[in-house]
Structures are given as structure tokens and as C-alpha cells.
N, C-alpha and C positions, 0 to 999 in steps of 0.2 A: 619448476613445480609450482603449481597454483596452489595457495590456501585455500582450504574444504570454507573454514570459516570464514573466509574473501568472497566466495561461490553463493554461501548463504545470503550474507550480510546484503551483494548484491541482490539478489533474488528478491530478498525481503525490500529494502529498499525500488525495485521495479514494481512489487505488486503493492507500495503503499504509494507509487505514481499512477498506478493504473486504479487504484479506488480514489484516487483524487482526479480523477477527472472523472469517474462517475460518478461521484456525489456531487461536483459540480453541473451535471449536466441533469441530475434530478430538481437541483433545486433552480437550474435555466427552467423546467417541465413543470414545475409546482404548481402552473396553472392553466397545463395542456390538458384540454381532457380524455379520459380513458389511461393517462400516462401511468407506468407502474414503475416506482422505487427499483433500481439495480442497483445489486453491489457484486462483493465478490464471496464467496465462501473462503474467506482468507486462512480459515487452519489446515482446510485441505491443500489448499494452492502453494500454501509455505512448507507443509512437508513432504510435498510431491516435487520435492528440487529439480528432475531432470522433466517437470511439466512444459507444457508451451505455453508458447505466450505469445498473443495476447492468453489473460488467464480467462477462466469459464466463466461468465457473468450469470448470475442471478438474481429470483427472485424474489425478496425475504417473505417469510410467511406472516401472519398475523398481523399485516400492518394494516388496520380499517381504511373503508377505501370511502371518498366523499360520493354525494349523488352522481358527480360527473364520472366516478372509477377511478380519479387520480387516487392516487394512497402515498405522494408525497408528502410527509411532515418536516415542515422546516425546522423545528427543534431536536429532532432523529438527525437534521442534515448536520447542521450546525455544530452537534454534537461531534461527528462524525471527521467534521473537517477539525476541528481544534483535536480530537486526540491522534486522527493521522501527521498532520504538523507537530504534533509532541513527537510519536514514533518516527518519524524522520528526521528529527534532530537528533535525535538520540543514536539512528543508525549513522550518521553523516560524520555525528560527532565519535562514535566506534570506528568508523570508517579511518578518518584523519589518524587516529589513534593508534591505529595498526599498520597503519603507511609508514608512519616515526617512528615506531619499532623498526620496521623492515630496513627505512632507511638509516637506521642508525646500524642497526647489527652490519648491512654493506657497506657502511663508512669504516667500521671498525675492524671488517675484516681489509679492506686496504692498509691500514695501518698496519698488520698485524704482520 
């Protein structure tokens, strides 16, 4: 029987791989012109567990767009990449967490 919370954890962790390669490939674009910011709508994508993947990409509103139409800011990206990196450590490091569990409760039913 698979863990509900393994299910998510994964999930979560896929779509903060999949906006990590879209913010990097915005700010590859920062200076293509007409190029438009994608991300993801990540509270829909995370609570639609049995969604596809790849997940829906979009494309965020209000962000001003220069002469050329690009509407990449590198300060939105940059922002972007350092809190996905925080949230991926933090699933990686829950991840490990619940494998030590699993693997200890099956040590211990051997013993038992």
C-alpha cells in the first residue's frame, strides 16, 4: 500500500521541478523579444493530485511588459528560483524522513 502523503510529497516535489525549469528558461528569454514570463499555477496543480503532467503552464497577469513585449523581470525570477530551492529541500529533506520511518518500522517488524 503506497503512502497518500508519499503520493503528494512526490507530486509536490515534480511540480517544483517543472517551475524550475521554467523560471530558468525565462530568465534564458530576458532578452528575447515579445517573450512572456511562464510559470505554473501551482495551488491548482498541487491540489489536483491525480492532474497530468507535464502540469498547465501559464501566464501570470500584471507583469509590465518592456517596449520589445518581453515582461521578464529578473528580480521576480531570481526570487523565484531561491524560494523553489528552499521548497525542495524541505520536501527532499520530508522525503528522507519518511523513508527512516518506513525503514525502521520494516527492520523492526523482522525483529519482532
Amino acid at each position: 500500500m503506497v503512502d497518500p502523503v508519499c503520493i503528494k510529497l512526490e507530486r509536490y516535489m515534480d511540480l517544483l521541478s517543472a517551475r524550475q525549469k521554467l523560471v530558468a528558461s525565462n530568465i534564458a528569454n530576458a532578452d528575447t523579444p515579445g517573450y512572456k514570463t511562464q510559470d505554473i499555477d501551482f495551488q491548482t496543480e498541487f491540489q489536483n493530485a491525480t492532474g497530468t503532467f507535464p502540469p498547465r503552464v501559464v501566464v501570470p497577469e500584471g507583469l509590465p511588459s518592456r517596449n520589445d513585449g518581453n515582461n521578464v523581470n529578473l528580480d521576480r525570477e531570481a526570487r523565484l528560483l531561491a524560494e523553489n530551492a528552499l521548497r525542495f529541500n524541505v520536501a527532499a529533506n520530508l522525503s528522507r524522513t519518511t523513508l527512516r520511518m518506513l525503514r525502521s518500522a520494516i527492520e523492526e517488524g523482522r525483529s519482532a
